[in-house]
C-alpha positions as CSV (number, residue, x, y, z in Angstrom):
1,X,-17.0,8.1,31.2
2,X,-18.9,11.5,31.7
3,X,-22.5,11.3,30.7
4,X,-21.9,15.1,28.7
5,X,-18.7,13.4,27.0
6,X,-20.9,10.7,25.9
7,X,-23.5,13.2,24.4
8,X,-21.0,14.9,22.6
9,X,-20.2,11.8,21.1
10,X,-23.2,10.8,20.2
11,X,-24.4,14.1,18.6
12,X,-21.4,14.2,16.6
13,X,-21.3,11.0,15.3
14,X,-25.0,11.1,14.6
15,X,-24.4,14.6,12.5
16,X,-21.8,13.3,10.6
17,X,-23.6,9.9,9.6
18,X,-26.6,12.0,8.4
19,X,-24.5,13.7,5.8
20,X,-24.4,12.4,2.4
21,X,-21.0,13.8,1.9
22,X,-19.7,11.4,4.5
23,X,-20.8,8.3,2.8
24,X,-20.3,9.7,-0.4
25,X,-16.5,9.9,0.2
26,X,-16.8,6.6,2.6
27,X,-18.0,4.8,-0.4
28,X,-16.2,6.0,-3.0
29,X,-12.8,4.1,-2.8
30,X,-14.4,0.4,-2.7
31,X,-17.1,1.7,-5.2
32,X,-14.1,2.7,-7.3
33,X,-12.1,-0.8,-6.6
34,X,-15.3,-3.0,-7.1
35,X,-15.8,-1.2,-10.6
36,X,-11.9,-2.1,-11.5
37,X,-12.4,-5.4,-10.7
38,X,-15.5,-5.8,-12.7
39,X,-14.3,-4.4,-15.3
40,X,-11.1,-6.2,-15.4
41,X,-13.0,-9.6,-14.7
42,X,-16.0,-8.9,-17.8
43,X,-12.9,-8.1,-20.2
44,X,-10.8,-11.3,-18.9
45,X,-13.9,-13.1,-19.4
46,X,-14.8,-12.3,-23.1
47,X,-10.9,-12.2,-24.4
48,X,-9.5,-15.0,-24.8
49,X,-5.6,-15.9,-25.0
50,X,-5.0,-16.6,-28.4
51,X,-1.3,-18.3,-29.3
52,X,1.3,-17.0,-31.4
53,X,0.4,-18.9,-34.2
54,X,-2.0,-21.7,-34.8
55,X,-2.2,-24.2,-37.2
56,X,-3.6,-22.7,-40.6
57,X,-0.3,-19.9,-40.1
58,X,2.4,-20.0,-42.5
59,X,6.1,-19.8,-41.4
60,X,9.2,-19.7,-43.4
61,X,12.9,-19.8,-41.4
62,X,15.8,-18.9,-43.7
63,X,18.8,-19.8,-41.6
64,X,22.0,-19.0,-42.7
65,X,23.6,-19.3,-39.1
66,X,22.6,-22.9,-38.8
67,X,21.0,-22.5,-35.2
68,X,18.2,-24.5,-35.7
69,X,18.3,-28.3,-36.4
70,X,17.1,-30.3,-39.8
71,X,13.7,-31.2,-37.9
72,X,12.3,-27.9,-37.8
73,X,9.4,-28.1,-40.4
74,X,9.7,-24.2,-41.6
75,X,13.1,-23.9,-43.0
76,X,13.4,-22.8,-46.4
77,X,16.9,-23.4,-48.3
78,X,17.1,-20.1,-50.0
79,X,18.5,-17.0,-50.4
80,X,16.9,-13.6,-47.5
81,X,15.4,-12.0,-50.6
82,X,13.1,-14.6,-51.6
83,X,11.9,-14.5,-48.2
84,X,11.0,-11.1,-48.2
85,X,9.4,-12.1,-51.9
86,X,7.3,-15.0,-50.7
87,X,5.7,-12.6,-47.6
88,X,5.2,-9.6,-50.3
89,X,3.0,-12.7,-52.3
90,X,1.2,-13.9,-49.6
91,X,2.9,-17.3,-49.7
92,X,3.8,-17.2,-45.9
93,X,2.4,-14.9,-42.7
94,X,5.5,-15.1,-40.8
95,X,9.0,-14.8,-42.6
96,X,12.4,-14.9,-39.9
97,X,16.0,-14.1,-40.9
98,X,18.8,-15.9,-39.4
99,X,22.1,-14.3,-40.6
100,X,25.5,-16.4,-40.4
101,X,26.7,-13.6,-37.9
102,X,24.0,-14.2,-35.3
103,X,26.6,-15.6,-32.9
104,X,28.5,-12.3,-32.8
105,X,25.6,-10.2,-33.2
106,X,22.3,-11.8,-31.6
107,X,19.7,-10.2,-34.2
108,X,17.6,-11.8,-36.1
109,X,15.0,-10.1,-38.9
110,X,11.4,-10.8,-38.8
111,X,9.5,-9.8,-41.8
112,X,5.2,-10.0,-42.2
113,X,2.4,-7.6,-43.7
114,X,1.8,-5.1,-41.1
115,X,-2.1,-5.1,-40.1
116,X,-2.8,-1.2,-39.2
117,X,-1.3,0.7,-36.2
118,X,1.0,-2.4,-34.7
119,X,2.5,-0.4,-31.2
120,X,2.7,-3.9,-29.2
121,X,3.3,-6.6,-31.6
122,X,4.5,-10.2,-30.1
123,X,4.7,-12.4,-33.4
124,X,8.2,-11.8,-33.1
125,X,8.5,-14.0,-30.0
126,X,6.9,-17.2,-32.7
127,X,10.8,-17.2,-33.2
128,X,11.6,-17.1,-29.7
129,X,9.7,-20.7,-29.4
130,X,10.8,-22.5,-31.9
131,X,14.2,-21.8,-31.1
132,X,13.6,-22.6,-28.0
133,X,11.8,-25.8,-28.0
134,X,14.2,-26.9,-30.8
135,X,17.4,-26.6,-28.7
136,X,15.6,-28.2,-25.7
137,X,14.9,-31.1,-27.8
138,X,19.1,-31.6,-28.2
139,X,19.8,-31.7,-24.3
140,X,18.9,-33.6,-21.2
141,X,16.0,-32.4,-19.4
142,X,17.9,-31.3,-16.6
143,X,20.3,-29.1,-18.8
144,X,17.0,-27.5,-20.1
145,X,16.1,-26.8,-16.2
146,X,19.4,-25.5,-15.5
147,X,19.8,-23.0,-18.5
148,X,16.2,-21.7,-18.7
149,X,15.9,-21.3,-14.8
150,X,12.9,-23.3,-14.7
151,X,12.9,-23.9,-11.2
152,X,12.5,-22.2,-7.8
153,X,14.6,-21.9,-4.9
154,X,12.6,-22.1,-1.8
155,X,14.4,-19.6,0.9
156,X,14.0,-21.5,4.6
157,X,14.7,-18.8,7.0
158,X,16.1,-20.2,10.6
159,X,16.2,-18.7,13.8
160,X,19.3,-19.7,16.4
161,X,17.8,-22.2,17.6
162,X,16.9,-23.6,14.4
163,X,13.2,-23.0,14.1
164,X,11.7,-21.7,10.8
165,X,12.0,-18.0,11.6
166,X,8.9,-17.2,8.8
167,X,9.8,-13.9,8.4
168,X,7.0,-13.1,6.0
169,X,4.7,-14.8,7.7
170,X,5.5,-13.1,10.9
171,X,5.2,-9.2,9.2
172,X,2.3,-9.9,7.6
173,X,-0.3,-9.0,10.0
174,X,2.1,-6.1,11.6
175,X,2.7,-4.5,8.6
176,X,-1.3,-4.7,7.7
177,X,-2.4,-2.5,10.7
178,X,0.2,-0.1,9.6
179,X,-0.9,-0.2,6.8
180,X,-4.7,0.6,7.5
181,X,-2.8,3.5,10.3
182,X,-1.9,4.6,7.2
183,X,-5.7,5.0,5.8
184,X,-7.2,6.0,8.8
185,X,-4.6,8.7,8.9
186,X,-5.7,9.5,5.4
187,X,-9.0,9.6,5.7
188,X,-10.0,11.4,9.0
189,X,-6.5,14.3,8.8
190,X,-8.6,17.0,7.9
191,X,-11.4,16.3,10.0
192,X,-9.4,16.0,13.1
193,X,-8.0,19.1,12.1
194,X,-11.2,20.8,11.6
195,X,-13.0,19.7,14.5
196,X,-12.8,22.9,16.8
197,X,-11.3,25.4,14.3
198,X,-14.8,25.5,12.0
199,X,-16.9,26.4,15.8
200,X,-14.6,28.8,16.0
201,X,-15.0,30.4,12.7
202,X,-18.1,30.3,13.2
203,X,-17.8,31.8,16.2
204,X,-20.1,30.1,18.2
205,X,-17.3,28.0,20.8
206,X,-18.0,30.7,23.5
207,X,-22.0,29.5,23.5
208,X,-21.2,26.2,23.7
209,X,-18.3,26.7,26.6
210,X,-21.5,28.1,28.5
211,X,-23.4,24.9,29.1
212,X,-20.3,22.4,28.7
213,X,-17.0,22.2,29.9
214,X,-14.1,22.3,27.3
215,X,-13.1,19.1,28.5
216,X,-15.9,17.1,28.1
217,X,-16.2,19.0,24.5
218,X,-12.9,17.9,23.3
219,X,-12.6,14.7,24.4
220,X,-16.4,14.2,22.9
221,X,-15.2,15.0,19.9
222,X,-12.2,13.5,19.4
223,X,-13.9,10.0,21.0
224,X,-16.6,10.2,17.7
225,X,-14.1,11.3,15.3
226,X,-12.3,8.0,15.7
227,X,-15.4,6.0,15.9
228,X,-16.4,8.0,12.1
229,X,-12.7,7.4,11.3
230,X,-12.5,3.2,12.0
231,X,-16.2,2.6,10.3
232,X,-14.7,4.5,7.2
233,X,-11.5,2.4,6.9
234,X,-13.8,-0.9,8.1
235,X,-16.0,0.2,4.7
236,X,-12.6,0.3,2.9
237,X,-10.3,-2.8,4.3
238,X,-13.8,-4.9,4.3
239,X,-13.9,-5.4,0.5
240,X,-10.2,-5.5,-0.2
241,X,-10.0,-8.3,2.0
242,X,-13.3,-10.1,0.4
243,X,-11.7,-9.9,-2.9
244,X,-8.1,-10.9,-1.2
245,X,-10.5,-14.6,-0.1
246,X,-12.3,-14.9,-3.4
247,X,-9.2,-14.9,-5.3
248,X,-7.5,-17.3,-3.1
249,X,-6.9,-20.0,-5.6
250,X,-4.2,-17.4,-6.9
251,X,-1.1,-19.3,-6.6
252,X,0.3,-15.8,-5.3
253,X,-2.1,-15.1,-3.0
254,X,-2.7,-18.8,-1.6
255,X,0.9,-18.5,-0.7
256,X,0.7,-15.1,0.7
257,X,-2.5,-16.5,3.0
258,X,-0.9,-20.0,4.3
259,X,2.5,-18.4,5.7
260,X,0.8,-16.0,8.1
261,X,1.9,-16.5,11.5
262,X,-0.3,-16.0,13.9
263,X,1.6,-14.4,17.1
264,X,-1.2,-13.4,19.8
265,X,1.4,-11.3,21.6
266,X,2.6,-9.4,18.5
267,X,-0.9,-8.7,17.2
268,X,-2.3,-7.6,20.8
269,X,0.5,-4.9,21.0
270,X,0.4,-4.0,17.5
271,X,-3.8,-3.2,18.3
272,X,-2.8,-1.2,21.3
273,X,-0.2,0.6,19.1
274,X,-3.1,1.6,16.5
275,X,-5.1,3.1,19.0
276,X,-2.9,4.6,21.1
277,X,-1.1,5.9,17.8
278,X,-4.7,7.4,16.2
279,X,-5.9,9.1,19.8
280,X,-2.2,10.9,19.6
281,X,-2.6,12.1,15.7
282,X,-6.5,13.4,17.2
283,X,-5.1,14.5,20.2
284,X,-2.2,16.7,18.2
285,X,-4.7,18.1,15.2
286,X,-6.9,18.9,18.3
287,X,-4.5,20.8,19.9
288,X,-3.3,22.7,16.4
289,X,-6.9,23.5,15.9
290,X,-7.9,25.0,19.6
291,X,-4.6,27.2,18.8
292,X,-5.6,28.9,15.4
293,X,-8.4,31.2,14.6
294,X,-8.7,29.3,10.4
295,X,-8.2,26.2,8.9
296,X,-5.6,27.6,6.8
297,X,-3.5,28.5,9.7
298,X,-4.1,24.6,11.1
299,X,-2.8,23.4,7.9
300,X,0.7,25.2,7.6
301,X,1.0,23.8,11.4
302,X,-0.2,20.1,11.1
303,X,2.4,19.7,8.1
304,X,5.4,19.3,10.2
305,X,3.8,16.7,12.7
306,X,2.8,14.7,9.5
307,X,6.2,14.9,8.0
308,X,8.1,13.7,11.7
309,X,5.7,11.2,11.4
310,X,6.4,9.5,8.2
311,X,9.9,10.4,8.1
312,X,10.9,6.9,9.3
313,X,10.2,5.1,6.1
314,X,12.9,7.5,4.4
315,X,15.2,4.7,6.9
316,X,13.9,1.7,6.1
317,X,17.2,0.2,5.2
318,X,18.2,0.9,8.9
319,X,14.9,-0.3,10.7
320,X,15.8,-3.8,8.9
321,X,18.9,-4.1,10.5
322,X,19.0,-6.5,13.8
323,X,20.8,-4.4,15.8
324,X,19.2,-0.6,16.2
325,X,21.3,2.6,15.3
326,X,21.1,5.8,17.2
327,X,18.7,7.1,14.4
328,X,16.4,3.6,14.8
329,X,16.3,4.0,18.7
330,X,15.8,7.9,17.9
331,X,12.5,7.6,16.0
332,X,11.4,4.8,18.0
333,X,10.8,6.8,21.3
334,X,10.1,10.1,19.7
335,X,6.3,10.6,20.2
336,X,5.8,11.9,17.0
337,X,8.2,9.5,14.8
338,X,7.4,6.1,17.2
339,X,4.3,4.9,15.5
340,X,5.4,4.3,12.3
341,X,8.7,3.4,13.5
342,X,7.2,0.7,15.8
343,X,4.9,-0.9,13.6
344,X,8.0,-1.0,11.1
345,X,10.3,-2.7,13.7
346,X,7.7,-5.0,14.7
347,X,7.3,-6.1,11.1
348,X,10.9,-6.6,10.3
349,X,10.9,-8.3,13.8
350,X,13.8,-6.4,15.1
351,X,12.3,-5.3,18.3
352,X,11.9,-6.8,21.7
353,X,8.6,-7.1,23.2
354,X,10.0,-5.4,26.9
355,X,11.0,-2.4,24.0
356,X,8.0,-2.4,22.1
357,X,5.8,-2.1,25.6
358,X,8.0,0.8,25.9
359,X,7.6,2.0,22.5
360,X,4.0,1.9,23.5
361,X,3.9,3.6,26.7
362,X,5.5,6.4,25.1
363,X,2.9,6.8,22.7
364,X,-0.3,6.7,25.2
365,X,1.9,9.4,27.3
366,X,2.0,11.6,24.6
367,X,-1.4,11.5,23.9
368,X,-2.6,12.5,27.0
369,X,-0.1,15.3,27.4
370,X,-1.8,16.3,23.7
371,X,-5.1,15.8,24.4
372,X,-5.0,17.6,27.9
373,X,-3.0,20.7,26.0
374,X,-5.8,20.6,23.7
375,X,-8.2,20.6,26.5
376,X,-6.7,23.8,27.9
377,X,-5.7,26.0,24.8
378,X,-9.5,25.5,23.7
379,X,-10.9,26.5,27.0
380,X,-8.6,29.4,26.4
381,X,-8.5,30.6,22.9
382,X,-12.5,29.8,22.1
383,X,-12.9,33.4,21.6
384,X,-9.4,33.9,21.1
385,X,-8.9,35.1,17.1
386,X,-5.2,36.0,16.9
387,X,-2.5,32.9,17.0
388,X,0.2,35.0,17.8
389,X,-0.4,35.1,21.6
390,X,-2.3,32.2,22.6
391,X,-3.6,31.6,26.2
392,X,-1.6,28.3,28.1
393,X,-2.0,29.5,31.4
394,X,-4.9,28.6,33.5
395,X,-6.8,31.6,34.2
396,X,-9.4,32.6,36.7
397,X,-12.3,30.3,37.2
């Protein structure tokens, strides 16, 4: 690589590393996601899960549908009123209603001193247990299993030729580098964007054309805005995933962790696809940026590349389907739709590797074409203030 690309490189990474701003807005999502989690671990920590009811609670039952069975110790063989009498004088905490249509109707009356502003209030479900552990006390275990759901169905996915197919295990990695595309996408938009259109609001790209070639400017550039762009999604995926590994005695997320797949192939492609994928996105904000004269004009022309580019999750439904569509194959070999739409395809595993190599070369293509466009409309609009005739052609050397 050229020696003056390199310094370009260099001197802009160096720049931007120096500024607080950069760090500051580096370090502001984990900063923001390590306070949550401290937060949410010092309250877990100092509340504790208190039952419905404990021992020293007082419960009366007043059931007049006879739903509950003689061994329940808070039934009370009297009429709803005196119920509603014995909560008024403090004889009970708790007082539940069981009417004799509660069959046809399903509602039962729950009746206690009210203790200030009560918006969220689950003393009511006191009945729901009783009930509950009453009528399971009258049928066989497994009837219980059977008519509360208490069990899990464990879904074993096969391939043809009879292999555990994994799905979930298999998207998992896939669908995290699409995911951090996603970020990095996020994160480093408007500097891509803004990478030659602030020089030349500044007017000062027709000084710097003088002892560099636009070439080795561009390509500079765009070479330390990814570098900027992967440490500030590194800074961001980095704690996610240390909290993701110190919470991995979470049933969830232990079970999450142990069905990754690990497919060489799969993840080698997918790699090449994020890079190839973030030098086009550069390569395309490069180019809007060497044609317009202010960042406001490289805004209203960036938002239709952005919009091609996501529109493939608007068809997710289709990209799950194992055989392709015209609108699948569409997206998947249209520079500006194939990232996301191969990352997606790759997840769901409904894409060949011989396609997805394809998928890929497409992509790279396209982001030479857009980084040598950008290349040449820089070269020729530096000094060039007016985006309604733009300078493509080559012009005298």
């Amino acid at each position: 690589m050229n020696k003056f690309t390199m310094r370009v490189a260099k001197f802009e990474i160096m720049r931007q590393l120096k500024k607080p701003a950069f760090w500051a807005a580096t370090l502001l999502i984990p900063f923001m996601i390590g306070l949550i989690y401290f937060v949410s671990f010092v309250t877990s920590a100092h509340v504790e899960e208190e039952p419905a009811f404990d021992e020293n609670s007082k419960i009366a039952i007043i059931d007049d549908a006879g739903v509950l069975s003689k061994r329940v110790p808070y039934l009370v063989h009297d009429d709803k009123d005196k119920g509603i009498e014995m909560v008024k004088n403090g004889e009970v905490d708790y007082y539940f209603y069981i009417p004799a249509d509660f069959a046809e109707n399903k509602k039962a009356e729950f009746y206690h001193i009210s203790e200030g502003l009560e918006i969220f209030n689950n003393d009511a479900s006191i009945l729901n247990a009783i009930m509950t552990q009453d009528a399971a006390s009258r049928v066989d275990a497994l009837d219980v299993i059977a008519l509360t759901n208490g069990y899990e169905i464990v879904d074993n996915k096969l391939t043809k030729d009879g292999s555990d197919a994994n799905a979930l295990g298999k998207a998992i990695i896939p669908f995290f580098i699409g995911i951090v595309f996603f970020m990095f996408i996020a994160l480093c938009g408007n500097r891509f964007l803004l990478t030659v259109v602030e020089e030349k609001e500044n007017r000062i790209s027709e000084m710097i054309l003088t002892s560099i070639s636009s070439k080795h400017l561009i390509v500079g550039k765009i070479i330390a805005l990814l570098v900027l762009g992967l440490i500030q999604v590194v800074v961001l995926v980095v704690p996610v995933l240390l909290l993701i590994f110190a919470n991995c005695d979470n049933a969830f997320i232990s079970g999450i962790l142990s069905s990754i797949e690990i497919d060489p192939i799969s993840i080698t492609l997918s790699i090449i696809l994020f890079i190839a994928s973030s030098v086009f996105y550069a390569g395309v904000c490069t180019f809007v940026g060497s044609l317009v004269s202010t960042a406001r004009d490289a805004s209203s022309f960036i938002g239709p590349a952005i919009i091609v580019m996501v529109l493939p999750l608007y068809f997710m439904s289709l990209f799950m389907a194992t055989e392709p569509n015209f609108i699948v194959q569409f997206f998947t070999y249209f520079p500006f739709s194939a990232p996301i739409a191969l990352m997606l395809r790759n997840g769901f595993g409904t894409i060949s590797i011989p396609e997805f190599c394809i998928g890929i070369g497409v992509v790279i293509v396209s982001s030479v074409i857009a980084i040598r466009l950008a290349i040449t409309t820089f070269q020729k609009n530096a000094i060039n203030f007016n985006i309604a005739k733009p300078k493509f052609l080559r012009g005298r050397k």
